[in-house]
Residue, then its C-alpha position, 0 to 999 in steps of 0.5 A: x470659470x469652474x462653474x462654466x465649465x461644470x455647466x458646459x459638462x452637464x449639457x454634454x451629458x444631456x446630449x449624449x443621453x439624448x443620442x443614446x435614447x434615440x434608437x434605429x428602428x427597424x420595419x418589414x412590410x409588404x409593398x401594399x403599404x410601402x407609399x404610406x410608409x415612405x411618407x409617414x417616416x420623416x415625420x416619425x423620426x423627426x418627432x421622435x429621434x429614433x430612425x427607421x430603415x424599412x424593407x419592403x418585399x411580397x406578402x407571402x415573403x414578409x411572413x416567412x421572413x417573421x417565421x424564421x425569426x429574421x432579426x427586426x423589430x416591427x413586422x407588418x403582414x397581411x391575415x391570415x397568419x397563424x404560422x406568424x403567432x405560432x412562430x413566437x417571433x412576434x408579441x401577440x398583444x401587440x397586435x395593431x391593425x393598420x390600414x386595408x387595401x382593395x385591388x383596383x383596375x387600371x388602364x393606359x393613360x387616355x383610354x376609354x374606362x370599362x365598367x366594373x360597377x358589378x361583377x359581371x360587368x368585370x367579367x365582360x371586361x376581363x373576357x374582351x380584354x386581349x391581355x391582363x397584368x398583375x402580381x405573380x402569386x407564386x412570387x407571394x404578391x398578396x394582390x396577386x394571390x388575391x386577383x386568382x381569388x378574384x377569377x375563380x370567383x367569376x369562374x373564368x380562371x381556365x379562360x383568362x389563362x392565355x392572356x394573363x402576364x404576371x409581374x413583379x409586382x405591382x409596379x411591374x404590372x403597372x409598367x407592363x400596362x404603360x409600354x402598351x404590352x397588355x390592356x388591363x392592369x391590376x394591383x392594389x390601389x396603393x401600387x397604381x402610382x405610375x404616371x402613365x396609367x389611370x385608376x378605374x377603381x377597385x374591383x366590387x367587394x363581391x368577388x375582392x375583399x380588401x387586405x388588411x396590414x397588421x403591425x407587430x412588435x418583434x420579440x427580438x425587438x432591440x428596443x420594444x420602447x421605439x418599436x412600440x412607439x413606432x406601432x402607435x405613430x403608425x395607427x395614429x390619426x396622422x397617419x390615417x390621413x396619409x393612408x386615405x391619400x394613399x388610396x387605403x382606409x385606417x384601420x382593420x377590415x370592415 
């Protein structure tokens, strides 16, 4: 009985240093990503024990949270960011290219797709379009800072002006898209996941250069070992499968 019993101590003890290995994680990112996140963290967590809670914001609003050493413990943002290594906030070596994203067209469900093969071919587009939705730079959607890059390039900002709405972010042009309130709508090819739009494409390299989404660790990490551990998962060949089916490409920007 003595000996049972004894047993029956040591297994508790196991368990319970199992459950104090097992650390809550958490993540920040911008929307970009949050498809291929929402799906890489069950099997992190099963694989592993820890838990993950992650929020997801603009890219502009993600640094600025990095900035002022907001307490996570994996910050993911989008270059440039020398005010994010110069925050302190965040381990420079861990450093961890993720995947990029291209902004990409899209129309109504059923609609007739435009070229946009070329450059110019986008612009002919944009021009006879009645109206366009995309992310709201203002509000620090990257794809949106990257879609007013985009117009300057093709030197019909001051044209295209009049028909532009801008939403919150990519779900929210995609929804401005389905109710029939614009023609064109425009965001990263990972945020295009309403049923009731189609994906044109992404728009040429020319005139849209993909974003990348970098990992960090955070220097206020609770525990760096899961935080670490869940920046590997996250550049992992398993994970680059499920980027791909998300309509990103692994790793940094080529």
């Amino acid at each position: 009985m003595k000996h049972l019993l004894s047993s029956a101590v040591i297994v508790l003890a196991l368990s319970s240093a199992q459950i104090v290995r097992a650390d809550q994680v958490t993540l920040i990112a911008p929307g970009g990503i949050r498809a291929a996140i929402e799906k890489l963290i069950p099997d992190f967590e099963h694989r592993t024990g820890h838990k993950v809670k992650a929020t997801f914001g603009s890219g502009g609003g993600t640094k600025q949270q990095v900035v002022r050493g907001e307490l996570f413990d994996v910050p993911i943002v989008q270059p440039p960011y020398p005010e994010v290594l110069a925050s302190g906030h965040v381990v420079a070596s861990s450093e961890t290219p993720l995947a990029t994203v291209a902004v990409a067209v899209a129309v109504r469900k059923g609609d007739r797709k435009p070229d946009i093969s070329t450059p110019e071919a986008v612009k002919r587009m944009l021009l006879a379009a009645k109206s366009i939705a995309y992310p709201d730079s203002a509000s620090g959607a990257a794809a949106g800072v990257s879609f007013d890059a985009t117009l300057k390039k093709l030197g019909i900002a001051d044209q295209m002006r009049p028909k532009i709405k801008r939403a919150q972010g990519g779900a929210g042009a995609m929804a401005l898209l389905t109710k029939g309130d614009v023609d064109i709508g425009l965001t990263f090819l990972s945020e295009i996941t309403d049923p009731g739009v189609e994906v044109v494409g992404e728009l040429p390299r020319d005139i849209s250069t993909p974003t990348s989404l970098v990992g960090f660790v955070s220097t206020h990490a609770k525990s760096p070992d899961a935080a670490t551990a869940l920046l590997r998962y996250l550049s992992s060949s398993d994970a680059a499968a499920v980027y791909r089916a998300c309509g990103m490409q692994p790793g940094a920007n080529r």
